[in-house]
MIDO-710514 format. One record per residue: x, y, z of N, C-alpha, C in turn; residue number from 0. Coordinates in Angstrom, 2 decimals, padded with zeros to 5 digits. Layout:
<atoms>
<<X Y Z> <X Y Z> <X Y Z> NUM>
...
</atoms>
This chain:
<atoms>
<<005.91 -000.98 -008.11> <005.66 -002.37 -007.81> <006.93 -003.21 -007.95> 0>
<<007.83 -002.73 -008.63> <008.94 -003.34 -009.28> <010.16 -002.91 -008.00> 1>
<<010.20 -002.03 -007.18> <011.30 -001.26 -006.06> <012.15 -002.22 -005.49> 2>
<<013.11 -002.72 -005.87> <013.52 -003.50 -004.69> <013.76 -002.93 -003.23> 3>
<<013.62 -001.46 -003.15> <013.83 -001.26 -001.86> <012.50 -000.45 -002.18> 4>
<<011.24 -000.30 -001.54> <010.44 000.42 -001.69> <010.24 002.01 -001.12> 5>
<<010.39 001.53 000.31> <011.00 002.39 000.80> <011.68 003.37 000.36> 6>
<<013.13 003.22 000.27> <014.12 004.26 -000.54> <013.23 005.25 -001.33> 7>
<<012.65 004.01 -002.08> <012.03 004.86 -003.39> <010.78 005.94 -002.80> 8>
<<009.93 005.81 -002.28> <008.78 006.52 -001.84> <009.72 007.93 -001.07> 9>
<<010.44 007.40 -000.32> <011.19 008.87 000.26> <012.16 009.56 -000.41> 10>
<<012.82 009.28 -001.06> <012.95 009.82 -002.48> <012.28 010.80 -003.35> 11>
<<011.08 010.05 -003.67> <010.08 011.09 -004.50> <009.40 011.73 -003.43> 12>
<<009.67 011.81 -001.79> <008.69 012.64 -001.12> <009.59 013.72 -001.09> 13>
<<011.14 013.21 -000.63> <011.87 014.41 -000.88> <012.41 015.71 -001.95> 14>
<<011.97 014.63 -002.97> <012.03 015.44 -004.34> <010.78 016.27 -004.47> 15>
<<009.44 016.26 -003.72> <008.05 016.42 -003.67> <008.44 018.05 -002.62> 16>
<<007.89 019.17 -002.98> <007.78 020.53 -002.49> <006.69 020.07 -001.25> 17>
<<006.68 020.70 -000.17> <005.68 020.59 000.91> <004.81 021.09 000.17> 18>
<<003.45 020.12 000.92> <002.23 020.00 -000.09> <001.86 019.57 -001.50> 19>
<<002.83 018.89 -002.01> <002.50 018.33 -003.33> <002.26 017.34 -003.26> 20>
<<001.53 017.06 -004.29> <000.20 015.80 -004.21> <000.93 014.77 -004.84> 21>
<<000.86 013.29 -004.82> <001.49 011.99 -005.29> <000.16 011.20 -005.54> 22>
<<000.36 010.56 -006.35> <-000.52 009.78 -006.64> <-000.41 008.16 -007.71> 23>
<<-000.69 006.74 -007.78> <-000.40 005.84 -008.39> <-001.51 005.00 -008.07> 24>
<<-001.47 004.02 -008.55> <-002.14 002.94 -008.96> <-002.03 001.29 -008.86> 25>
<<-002.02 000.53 -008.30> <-001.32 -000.78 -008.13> <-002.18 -001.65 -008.01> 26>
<<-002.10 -002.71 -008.76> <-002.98 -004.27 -008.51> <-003.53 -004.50 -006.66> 27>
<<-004.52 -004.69 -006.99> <-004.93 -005.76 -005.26> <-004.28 -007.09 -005.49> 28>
<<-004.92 -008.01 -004.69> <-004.50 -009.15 -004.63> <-004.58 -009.98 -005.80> 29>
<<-003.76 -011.10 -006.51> <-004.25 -011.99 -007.53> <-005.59 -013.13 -007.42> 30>
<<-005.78 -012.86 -006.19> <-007.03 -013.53 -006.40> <-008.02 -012.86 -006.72> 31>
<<-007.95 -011.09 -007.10> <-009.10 -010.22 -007.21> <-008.52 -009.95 -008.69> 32>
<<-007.70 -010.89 -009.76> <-007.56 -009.74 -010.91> <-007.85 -011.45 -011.99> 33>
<<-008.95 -011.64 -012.10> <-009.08 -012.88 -013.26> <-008.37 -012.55 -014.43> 34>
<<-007.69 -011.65 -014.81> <-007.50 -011.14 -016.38> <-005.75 -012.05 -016.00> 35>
<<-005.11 -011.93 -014.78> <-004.12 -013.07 -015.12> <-004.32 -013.93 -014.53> 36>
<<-005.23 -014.67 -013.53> <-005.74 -016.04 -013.36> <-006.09 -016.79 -014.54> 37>
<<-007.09 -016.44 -015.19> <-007.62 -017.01 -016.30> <-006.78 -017.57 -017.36> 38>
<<-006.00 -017.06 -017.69> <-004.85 -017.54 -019.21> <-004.16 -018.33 -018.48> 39>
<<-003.73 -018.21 -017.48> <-002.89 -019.38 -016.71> <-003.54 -020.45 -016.30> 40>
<<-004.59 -019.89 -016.22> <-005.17 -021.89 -015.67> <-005.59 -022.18 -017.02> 41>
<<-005.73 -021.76 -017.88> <-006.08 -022.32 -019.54> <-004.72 -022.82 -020.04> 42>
<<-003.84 -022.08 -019.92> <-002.69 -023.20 -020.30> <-001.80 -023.97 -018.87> 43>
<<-002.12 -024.09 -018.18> <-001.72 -024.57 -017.09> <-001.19 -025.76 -017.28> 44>
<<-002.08 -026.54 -018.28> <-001.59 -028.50 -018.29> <-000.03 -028.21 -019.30> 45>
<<-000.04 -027.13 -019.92> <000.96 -027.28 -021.26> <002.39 -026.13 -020.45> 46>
<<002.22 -025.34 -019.41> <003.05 -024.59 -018.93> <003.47 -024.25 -017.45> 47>
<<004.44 -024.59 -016.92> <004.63 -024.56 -015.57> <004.98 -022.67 -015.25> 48>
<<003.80 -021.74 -014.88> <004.08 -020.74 -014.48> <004.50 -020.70 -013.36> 49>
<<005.16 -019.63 -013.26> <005.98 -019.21 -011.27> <004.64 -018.53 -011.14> 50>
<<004.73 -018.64 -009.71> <003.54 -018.17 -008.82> <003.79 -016.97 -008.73> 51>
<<002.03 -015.95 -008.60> <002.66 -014.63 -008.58> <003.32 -014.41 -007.29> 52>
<<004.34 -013.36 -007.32> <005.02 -012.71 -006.37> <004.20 -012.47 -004.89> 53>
<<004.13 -012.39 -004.07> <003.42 -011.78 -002.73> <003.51 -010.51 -002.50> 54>
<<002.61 -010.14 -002.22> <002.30 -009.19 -001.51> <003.66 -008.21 -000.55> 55>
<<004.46 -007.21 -001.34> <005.44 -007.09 -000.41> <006.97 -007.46 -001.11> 56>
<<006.87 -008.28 -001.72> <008.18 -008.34 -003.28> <007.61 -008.01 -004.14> 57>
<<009.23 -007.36 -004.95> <008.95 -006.82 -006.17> <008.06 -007.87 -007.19> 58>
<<007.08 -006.51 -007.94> <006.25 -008.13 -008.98> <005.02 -007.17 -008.95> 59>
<<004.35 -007.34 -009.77> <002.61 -006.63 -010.18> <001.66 -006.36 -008.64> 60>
<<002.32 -007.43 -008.16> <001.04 -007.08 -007.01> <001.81 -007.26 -005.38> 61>
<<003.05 -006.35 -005.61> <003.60 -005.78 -004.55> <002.59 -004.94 -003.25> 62>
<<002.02 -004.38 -003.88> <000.83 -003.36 -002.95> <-000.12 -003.57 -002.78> 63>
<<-000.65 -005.04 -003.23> <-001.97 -005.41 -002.37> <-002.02 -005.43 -001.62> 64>
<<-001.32 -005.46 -000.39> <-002.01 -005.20 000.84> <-002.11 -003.64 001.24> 65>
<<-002.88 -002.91 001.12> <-002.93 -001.17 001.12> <-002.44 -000.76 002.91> 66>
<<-002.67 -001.56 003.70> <-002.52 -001.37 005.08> <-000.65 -000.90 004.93> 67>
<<-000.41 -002.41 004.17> <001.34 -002.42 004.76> <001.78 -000.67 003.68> 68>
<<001.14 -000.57 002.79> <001.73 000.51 001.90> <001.44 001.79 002.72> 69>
<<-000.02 001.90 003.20> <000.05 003.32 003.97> <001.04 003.17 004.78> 70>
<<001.26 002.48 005.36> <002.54 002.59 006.84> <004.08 002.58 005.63> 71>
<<004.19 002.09 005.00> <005.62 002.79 004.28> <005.25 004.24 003.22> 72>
<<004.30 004.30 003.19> <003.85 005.56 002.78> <004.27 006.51 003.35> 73>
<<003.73 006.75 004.86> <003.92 007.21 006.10> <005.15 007.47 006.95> 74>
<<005.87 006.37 006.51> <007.19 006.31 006.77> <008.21 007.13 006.17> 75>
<<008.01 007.34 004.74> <008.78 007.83 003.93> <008.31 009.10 003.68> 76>
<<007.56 009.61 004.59> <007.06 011.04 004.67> <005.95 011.61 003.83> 77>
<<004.81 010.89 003.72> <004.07 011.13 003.27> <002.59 011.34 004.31> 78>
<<001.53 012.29 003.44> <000.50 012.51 004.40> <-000.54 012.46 004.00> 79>
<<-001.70 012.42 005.10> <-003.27 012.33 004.11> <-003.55 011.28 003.14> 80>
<<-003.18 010.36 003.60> <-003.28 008.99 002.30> <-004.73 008.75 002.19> 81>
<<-005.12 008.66 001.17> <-006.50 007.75 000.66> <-006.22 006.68 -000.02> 82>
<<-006.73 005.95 000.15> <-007.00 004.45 -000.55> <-008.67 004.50 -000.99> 83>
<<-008.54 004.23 -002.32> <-009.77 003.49 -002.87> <-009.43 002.63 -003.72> 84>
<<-010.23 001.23 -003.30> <-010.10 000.20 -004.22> <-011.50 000.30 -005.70> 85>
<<-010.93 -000.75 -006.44> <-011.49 000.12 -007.89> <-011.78 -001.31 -008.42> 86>
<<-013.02 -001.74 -008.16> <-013.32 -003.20 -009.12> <-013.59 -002.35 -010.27> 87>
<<-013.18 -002.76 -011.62> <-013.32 -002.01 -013.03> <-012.93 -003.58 -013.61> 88>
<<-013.92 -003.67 -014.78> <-013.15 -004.72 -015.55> <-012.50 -003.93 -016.75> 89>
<<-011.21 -005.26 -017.32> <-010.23 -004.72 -018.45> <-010.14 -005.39 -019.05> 90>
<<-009.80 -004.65 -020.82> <-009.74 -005.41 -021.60> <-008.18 -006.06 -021.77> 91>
<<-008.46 -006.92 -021.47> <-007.00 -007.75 -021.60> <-006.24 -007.15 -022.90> 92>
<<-004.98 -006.59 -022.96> <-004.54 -005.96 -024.10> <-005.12 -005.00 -024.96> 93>
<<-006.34 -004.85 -024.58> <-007.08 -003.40 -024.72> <-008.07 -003.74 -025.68> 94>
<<-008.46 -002.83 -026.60> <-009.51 -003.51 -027.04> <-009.44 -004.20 -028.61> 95>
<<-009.76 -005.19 -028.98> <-009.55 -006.01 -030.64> <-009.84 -007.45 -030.44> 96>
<<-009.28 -007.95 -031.25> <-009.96 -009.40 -031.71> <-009.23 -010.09 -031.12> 97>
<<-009.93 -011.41 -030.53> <-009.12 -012.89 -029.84> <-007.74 -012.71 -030.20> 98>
<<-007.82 -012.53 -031.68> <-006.25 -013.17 -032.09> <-005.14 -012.63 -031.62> 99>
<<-005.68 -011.38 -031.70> <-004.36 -009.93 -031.34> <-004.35 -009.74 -029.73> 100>
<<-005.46 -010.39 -028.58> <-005.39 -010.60 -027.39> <-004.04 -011.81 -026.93> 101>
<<-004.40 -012.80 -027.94> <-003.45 -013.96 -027.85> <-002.00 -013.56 -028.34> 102>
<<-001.76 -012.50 -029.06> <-000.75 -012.27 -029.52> <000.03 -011.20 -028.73> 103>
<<-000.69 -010.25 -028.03> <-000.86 -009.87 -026.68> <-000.15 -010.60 -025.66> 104>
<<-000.81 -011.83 -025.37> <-000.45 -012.53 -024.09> <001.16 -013.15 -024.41> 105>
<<001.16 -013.57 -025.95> <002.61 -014.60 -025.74> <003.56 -013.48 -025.70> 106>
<<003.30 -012.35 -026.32> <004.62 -011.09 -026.90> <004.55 -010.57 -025.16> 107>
<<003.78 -010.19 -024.11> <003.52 -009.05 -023.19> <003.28 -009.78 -021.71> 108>
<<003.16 -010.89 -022.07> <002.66 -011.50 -020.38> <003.93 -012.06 -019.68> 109>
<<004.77 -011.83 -018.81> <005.96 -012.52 -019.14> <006.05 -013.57 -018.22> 110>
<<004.79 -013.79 -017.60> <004.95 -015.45 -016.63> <004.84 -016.48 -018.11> 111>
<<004.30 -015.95 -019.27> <003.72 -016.72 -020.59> <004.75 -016.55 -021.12> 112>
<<005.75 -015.88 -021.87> <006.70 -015.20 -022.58> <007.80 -016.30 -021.88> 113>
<<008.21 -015.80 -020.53> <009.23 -016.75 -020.07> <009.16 -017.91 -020.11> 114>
<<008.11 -018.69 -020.13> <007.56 -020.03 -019.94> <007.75 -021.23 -021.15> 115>
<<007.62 -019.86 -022.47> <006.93 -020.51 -023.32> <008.62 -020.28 -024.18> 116>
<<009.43 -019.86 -023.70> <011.02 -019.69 -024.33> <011.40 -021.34 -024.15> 117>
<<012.34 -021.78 -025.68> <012.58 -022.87 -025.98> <011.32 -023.92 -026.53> 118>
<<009.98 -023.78 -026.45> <009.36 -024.27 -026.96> <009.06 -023.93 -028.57> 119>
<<008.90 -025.57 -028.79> <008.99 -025.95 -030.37> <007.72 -025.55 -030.86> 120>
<<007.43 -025.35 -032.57> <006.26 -024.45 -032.74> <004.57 -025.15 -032.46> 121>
<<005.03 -027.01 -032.21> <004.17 -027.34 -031.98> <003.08 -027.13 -030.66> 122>
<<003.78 -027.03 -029.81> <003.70 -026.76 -028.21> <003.41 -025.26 -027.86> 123>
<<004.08 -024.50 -028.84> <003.98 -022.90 -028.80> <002.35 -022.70 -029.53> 124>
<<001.96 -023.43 -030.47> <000.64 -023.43 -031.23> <-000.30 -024.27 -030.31> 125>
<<-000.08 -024.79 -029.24> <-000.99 -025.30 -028.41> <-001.73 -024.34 -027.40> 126>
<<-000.50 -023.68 -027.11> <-000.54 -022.55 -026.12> <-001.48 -021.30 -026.68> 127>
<<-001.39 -020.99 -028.06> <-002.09 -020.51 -028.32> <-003.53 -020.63 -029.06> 128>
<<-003.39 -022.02 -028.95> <-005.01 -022.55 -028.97> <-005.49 -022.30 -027.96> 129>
<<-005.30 -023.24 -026.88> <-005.39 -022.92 -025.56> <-006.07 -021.46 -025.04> 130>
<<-005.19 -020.08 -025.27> <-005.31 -018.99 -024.98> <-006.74 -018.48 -025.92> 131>
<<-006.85 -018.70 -027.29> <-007.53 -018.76 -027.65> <-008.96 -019.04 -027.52> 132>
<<-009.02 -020.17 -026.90> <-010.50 -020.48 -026.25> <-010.81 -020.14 -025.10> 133>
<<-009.93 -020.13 -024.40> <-010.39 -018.94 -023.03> <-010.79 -017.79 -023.56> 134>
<<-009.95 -017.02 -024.25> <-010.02 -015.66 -024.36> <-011.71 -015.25 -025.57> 135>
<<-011.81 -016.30 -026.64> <-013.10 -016.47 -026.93> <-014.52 -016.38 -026.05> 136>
<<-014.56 -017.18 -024.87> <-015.52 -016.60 -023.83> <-015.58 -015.64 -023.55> 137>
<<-014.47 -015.00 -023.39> <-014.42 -013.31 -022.63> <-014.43 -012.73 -023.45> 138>
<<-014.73 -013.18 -025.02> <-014.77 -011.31 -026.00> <-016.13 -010.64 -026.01> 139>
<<-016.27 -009.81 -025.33> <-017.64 -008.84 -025.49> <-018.16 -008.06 -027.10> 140>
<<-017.29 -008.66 -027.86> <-017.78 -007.95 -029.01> <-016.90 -006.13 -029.46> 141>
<<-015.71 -006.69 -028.24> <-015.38 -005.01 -028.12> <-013.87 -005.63 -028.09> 142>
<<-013.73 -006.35 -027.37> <-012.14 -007.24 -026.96> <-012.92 -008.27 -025.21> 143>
<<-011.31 -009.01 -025.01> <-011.61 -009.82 -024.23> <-011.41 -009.24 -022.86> 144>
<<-012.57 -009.34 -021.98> <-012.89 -008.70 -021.04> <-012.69 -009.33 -019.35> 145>
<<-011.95 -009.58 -018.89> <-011.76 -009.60 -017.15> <-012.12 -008.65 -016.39> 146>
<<-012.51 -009.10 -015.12> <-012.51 -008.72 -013.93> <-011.39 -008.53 -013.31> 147>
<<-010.81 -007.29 -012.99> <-010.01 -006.24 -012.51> <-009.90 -005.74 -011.05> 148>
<<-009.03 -005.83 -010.10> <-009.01 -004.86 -009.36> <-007.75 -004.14 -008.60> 149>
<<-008.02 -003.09 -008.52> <-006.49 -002.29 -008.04> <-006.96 -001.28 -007.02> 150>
<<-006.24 -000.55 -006.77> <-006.49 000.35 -005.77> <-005.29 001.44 -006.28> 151>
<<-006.03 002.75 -005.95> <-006.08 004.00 -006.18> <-005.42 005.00 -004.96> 152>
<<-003.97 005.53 -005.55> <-003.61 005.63 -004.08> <-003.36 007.08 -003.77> 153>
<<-003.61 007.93 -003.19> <-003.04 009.49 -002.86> <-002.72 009.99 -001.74> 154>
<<-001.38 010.84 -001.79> <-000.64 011.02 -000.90> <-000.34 012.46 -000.77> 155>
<<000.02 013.37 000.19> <000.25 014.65 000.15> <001.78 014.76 000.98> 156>
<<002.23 015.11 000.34> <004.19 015.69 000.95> <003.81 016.38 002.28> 157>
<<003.97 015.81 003.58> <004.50 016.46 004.48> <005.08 017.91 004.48> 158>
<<004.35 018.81 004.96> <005.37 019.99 004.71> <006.24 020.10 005.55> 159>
</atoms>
C-alpha cells in the first residue's frame, strides 16, 4: 500500500515468484467502507485538522481500493488467475482491551492522530483524548472497541 512505484514492486516479487507460485495480500477498500478510521476523526475533528486519506492509487492505507485498477497492475506485472474477495469483518480497533488502552492505541499508532497532535500542549492533547474516549466508549462490546471493517482479499498465481 505504501509502493511508490507499485508496479516495480508487484513484478519484482512475480519475478522472484517460481512459475506457479501462489501470492497473496490483503488491503483496505475504500475509506468510506472502514468506520474504525472515520469515526476517531470525526470525534476529534473540531480539536484537529487531519489530512485527508490518500486516494485510491497513492501510496497510503487505501492505495488498493479500487480492486479493478490492482487486477490490471497485477496482470501487468505478470501475474495470473487473480481472485478478489471483498471481506466486510468488523475490528477491534487496536485489538482487543479497555477504552483506555484503545485511546492509547490511537494517539501512540494512528499517525493522521500522532502527526496532528505533535506540538500540542497537555491541555489540548487531554482533550483529544477525552474526545477519543467517548467515541470509542460506544463501540466497546465488552471485548474492546469494535468498527466496521472492510478490505479485500487478494490472490495471484506466477505466470509460468
Amino acid at each position: 500500500m505504501f509502493f511508490d512505484d507499485p508496479h516495480a514492486a508487484f513484478s519484482n516479487l512475480a519475478e522472484a515468484t517460481i512459475g506457479g507460485g501462489r501470492f497473496s495480500f490483503s488491503c483496505w477498500d475504500d475509506v468510506a467502507h472502514n468506520e474504525w478510521i472515520l469515526a476517531p476523526a470525526a470525534a476529534i475533528s473540531p480539536l484537529v485538522e487531519l489530512p485527508p486519506p490518500s486516494p485510491p492509487g497513492m501510496p497510503g492505507p487505501f492505495a488498493f481500493a479500487d480492486v479493478e485498477a490492482v487486477a490490471a497492475l497485477l496482470e501487468e506485472a505478470g501475474w495470473t488467475d487473480l481472485t478478489i474477495e471483498s471481506i466486510d469483518d468488523p475490528l477491534y480497533l487496536g485489538g482487543p482491551g479497555t477504552v483506555a488502552r484503545t485511546v492509547d492505541f490511537a494517539v501512540r499508532s494512528m499517525r493522521g492522530i500522532t502527526d496532528a497532535m505533535e506540538g500540542f500542549d497537555s491541555e489540548r492533547r487531554e482533550e483529544v483524548r477525552r474526545r477519543l474516549t467517548g467515541e470509542f466508549s460506544r463501540h466497546h462490546d465488552g471485548i474492546g472497541v469494535r468498527y466496521r471493517a472492510r478490505a479485500h482479499l487478494i490472490r495471484a498465481i506466477r505466470d509460468s
